[in-house]
DOVO-289220 format. One line per 10 residues: their letters; for each residue x, y, z negated of C-alpha. Coordinates in steps of 0.001 Angstrom, whole numbers, plus 524288, in hexadecimal, padded with zeros to 5 digits. Last residue first. Layout:
N
A) X/Y/Z | ... $
//
This chain:
285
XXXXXXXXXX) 70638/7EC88/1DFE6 | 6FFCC/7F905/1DAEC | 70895/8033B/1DA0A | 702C3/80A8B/1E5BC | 6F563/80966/1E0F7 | 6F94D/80FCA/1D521 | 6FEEF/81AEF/1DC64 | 6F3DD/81C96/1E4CC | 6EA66/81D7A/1D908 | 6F134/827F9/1D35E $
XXXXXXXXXX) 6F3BF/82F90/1E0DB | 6E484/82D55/1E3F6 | 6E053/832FB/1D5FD | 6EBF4/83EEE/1D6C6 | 6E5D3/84323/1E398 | 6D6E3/84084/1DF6D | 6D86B/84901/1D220 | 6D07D/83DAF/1CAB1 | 6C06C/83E00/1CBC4 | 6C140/838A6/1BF21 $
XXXXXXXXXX) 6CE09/83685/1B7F3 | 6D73A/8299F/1B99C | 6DC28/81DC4/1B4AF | 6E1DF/8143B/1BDDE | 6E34C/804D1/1BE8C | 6EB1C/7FB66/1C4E1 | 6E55B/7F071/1C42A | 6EDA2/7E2AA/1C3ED | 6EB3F/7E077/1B68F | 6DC8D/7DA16/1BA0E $
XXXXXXXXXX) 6D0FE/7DF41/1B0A4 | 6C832/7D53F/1AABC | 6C072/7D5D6/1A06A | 6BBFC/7E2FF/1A04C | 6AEC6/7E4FA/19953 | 6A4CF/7ED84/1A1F6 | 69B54/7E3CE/1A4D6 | 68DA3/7E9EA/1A9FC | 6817A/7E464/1A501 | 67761/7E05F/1AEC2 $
XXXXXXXXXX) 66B5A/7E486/1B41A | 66831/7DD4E/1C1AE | 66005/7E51E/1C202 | 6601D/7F361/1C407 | 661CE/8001A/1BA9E | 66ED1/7FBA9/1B5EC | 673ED/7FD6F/1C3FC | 681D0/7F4A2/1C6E7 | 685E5/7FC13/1CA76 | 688CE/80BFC/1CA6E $
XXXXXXXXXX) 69293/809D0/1C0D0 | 694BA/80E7E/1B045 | 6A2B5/80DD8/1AD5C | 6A3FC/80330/1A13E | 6AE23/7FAA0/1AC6D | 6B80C/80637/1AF09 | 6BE8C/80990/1A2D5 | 6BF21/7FB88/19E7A | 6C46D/7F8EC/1AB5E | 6CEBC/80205/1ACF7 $
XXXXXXXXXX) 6D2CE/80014/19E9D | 6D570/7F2A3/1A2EB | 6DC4B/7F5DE/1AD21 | 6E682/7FCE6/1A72D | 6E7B7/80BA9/1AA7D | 6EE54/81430/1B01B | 6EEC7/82323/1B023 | 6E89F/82E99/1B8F6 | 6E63C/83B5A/1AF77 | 6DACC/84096/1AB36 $
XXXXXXXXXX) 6D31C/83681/1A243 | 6C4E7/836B7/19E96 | 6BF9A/83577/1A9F0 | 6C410/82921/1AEFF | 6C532/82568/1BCA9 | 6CAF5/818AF/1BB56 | 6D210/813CA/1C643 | 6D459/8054C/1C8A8 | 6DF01/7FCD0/1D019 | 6DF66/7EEAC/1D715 $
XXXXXXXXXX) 6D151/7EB51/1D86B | 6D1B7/7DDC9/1E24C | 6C6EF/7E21D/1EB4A | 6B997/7DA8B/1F008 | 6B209/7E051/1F950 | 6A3ED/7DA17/1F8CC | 69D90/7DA84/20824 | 69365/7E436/20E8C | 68A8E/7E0CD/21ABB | 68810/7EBA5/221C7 $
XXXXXXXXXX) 67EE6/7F809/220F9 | 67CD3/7FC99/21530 | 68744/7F836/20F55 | 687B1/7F406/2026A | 6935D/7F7B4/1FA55 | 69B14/7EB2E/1F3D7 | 6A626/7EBB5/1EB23 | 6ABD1/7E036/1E47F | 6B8D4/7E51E/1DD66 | 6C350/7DA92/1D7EE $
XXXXXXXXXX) 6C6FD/7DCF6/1CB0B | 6CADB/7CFFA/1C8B4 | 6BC94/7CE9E/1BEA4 | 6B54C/7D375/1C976 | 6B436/7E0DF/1CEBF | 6A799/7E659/1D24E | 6A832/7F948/1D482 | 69D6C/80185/1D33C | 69E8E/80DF8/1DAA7 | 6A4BF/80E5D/1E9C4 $
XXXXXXXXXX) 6AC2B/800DF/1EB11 | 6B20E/7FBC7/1F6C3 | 6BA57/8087E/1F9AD | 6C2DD/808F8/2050E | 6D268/80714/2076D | 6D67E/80D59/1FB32 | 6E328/814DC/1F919 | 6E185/81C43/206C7 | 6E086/8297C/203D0 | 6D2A7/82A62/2085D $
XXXXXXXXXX) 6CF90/81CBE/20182 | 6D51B/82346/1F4F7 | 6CF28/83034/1F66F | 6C212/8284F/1F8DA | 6C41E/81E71/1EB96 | 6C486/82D10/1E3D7 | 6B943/832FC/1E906 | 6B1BA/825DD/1E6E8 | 6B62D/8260E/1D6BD | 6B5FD/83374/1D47A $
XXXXXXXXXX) 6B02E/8329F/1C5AA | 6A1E9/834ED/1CA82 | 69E5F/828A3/1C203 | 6A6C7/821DD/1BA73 | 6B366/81D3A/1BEC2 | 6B9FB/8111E/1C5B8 | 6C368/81188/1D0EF | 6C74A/80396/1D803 | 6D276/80146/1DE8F | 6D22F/7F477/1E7EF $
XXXXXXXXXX) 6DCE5/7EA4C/1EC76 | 6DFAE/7E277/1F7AC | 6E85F/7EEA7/1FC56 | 6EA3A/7F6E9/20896 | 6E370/80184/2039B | 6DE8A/7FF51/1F6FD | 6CFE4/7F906/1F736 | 6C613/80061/1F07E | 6BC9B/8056B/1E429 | 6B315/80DCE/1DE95 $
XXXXXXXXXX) 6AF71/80C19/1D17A | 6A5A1/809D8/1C58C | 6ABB1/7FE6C/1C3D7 | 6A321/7F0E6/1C1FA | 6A81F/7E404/1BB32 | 6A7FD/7D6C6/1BF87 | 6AB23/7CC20/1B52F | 69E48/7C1CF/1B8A9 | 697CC/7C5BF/1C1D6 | 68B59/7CD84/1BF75 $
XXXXXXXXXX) 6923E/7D9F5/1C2D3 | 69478/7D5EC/1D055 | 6874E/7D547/1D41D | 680E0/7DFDF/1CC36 | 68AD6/7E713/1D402 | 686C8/7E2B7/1E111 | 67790/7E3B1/1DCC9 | 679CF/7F262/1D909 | 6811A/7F47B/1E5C1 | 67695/7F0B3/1EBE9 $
XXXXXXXXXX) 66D7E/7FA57/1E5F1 | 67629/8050C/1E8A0 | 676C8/80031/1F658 | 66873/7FFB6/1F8C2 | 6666B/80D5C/1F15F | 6717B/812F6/1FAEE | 66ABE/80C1C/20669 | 65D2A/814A7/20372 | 66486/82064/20326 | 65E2F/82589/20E5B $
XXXXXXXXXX) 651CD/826D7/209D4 | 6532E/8310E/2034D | 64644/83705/1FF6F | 63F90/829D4/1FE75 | 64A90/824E3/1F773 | 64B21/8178A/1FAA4 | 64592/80B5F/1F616 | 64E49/7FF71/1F114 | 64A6E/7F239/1F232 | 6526B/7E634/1EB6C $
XXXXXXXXXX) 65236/7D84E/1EE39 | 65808/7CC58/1E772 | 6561D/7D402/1DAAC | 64E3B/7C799/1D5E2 | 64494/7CEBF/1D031 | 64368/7D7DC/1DDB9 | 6477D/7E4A2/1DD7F | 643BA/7F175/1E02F | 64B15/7FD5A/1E018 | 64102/80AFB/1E1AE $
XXXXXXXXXX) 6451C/818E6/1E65B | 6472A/826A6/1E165 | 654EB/82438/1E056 | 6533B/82DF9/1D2C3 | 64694/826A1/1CE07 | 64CA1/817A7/1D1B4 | 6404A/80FF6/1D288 | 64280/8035C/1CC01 | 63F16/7F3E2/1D156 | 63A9C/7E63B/1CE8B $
XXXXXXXXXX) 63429/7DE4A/1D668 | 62B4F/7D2F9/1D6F4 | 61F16/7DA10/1D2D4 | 624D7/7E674/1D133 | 62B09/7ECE5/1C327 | 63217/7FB9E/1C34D | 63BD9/801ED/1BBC5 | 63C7D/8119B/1BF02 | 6493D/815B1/1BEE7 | 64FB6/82098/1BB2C $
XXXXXXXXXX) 65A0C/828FF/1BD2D | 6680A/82EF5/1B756 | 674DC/83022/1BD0E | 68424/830B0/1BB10 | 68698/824D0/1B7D7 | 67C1D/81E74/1B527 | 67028/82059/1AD4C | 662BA/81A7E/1B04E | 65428/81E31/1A9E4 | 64BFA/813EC/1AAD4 $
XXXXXXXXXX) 63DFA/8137E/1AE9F | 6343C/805EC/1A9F8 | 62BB1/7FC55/1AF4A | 62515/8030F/1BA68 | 61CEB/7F84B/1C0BD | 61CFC/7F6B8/1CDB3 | 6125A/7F836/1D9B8 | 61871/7FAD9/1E6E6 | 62747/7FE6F/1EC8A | 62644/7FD11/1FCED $
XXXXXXXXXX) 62240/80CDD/1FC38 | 63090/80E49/1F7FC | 63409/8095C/204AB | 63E92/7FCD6/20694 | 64D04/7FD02/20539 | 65230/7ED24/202E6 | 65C40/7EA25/1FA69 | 65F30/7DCBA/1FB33 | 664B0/7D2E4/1F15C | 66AD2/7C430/1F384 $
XXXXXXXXXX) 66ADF/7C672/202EB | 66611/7BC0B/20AD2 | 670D2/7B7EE/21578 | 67529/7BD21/221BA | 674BD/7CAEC/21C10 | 67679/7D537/22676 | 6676C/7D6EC/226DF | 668AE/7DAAE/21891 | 6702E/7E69B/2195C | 67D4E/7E062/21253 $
XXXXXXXXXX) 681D5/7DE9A/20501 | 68C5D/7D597/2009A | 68EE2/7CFF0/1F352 | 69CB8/7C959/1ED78 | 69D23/7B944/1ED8D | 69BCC/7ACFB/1E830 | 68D74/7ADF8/1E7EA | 68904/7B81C/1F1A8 | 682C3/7C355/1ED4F | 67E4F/7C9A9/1FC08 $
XXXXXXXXXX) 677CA/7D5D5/1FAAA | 66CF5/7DA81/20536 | 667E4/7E6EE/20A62 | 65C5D/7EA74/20F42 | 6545A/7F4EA/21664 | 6459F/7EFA8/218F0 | 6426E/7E74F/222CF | 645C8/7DAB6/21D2E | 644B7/7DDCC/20E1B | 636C8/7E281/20FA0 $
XXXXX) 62EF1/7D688/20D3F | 6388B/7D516/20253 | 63095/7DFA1/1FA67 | 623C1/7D872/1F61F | 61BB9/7E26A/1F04B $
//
């Protein structure tokens, strides 16, 4: 099967890793240039021959599956038994095809994007001092500065960022899971669109909440015990069931003084979280 025959009139997306630079992603017909990866949609029917080479069983966070591992002539590829569809790629991982669902369809763009975001991540991570968050983060409201909130899963993280936007502490969110920054703390977010061209925001991090769950009251705490509380937390991305496979850094080296950083419990009292977190905010300089 030769599967780039169906890249140009097949659904596909395209990332842009440009050298001295953050990623973009775009539908590829808005790409002037060639992308360095696409994700293309094509029929499960497209999928022929292969060599089963091996099933592994996957934990994370919160779930369970398995994966079939699979061996084409020029590809490689899994079939994901709880998607119920097939990822594809080629040796070079310079294109990727994903299948959908045959009994719902219609989340073929959230397998795109989840893939995506696994190249984004894999992106960032091998650099060298960047660090991921399992987080959600924003800009402050009429700042040049970002808050980030980091937890484990199901901890109240998005419900959390929301009451803040709605309340008017942060402006949007950048950030909905797994969270860049580079060695200055600054956050490199990027959510594919599906529909428009999609640039890196970049945001100075100026606080931190922890949602811990094994403390009950709001305190604060140094940054560095932010960070070594935060970096082992186990993120969607990037996957450890796709190349490129890659150990994940969770040392802290590098933690600027200037963040201000909060300690609080899981899916806090939201009132008393957003009067916490608006306090410090206000005593920021």
């Amino acid at each position: 099967m030769i599967l780039e025959n169906l890249i140009p009139s097949s659904p596909t997306w395209g990332l842009m890793f440009l050298p001295d630079g953050d990623p973009i992603s775009a539908p590829l017909k808005l790409l002037q240039h060639p992308p360095s990866v696409t994700v293309t949609v094509i029929a499960s029917s497209m999928i022929r021959g292969g060599t089963m080479i091996g099933q592994r069983h996957i934990r994370e966070n919160a779930q369970e599956f398995d994966v079939d591992d699979y061996d084409f002539d020029g590809y490689r590829g899994l079939f994901h038994r709880r998607g119920g569809n097939w990822i594809i790629w080629t040796e070079n991982l310079k294109h990727i095809y994903v299948t959908p669902n045959l009994e719902r369809p219609n989340l073929s763009w959230v397998y795109v994007r989840f893939v995506m975001r696994h190249f984004i991540l894999a992106h960032f991570m091998a650099r060298p001092g960047y660090r991921r968050l399992h987080a959600v983060a924003g800009p402050l409201t009429n700042r040049k500065s970002g808050l980030i909130i980091a937890g484990p899963y199901l901890s109240g993280k998005t419900y959390l960022i929301h009451q803040l936007i709605e309340r008017g502490i942060i402006a949007e969110q950048f950030e909905d899971d797994c969270a860049a920054i580079d060695p200055d703390w600054q956050l490199h977010a990027l959510i594919p669109s599906e529909t428009q061209i999609q640039a890196t925001h970049q945001l100075p991090i100026r606080a931190m909440i922890c949602l811990d769950g094994d403390t009950q009251s709001i305190e604060s705490i140094t940054p560095q015990q932010a960070a070594k509380w935060a970096f082992p937390i186990q993120a969607s991305w990037p996957l450890s069931w796709m190349p490129p496979f890659m150990p994940i850094e969770t040392r802290v080296e590098s933690v600027p003084s200037k963040l201000d950083c909060l300690r609080m419990p899981e899916k806090p009292h939201i009132d008393t979280a957003v009067k916490a977190i608006h306090d410090l905010i206000d005593g920021l300089p």
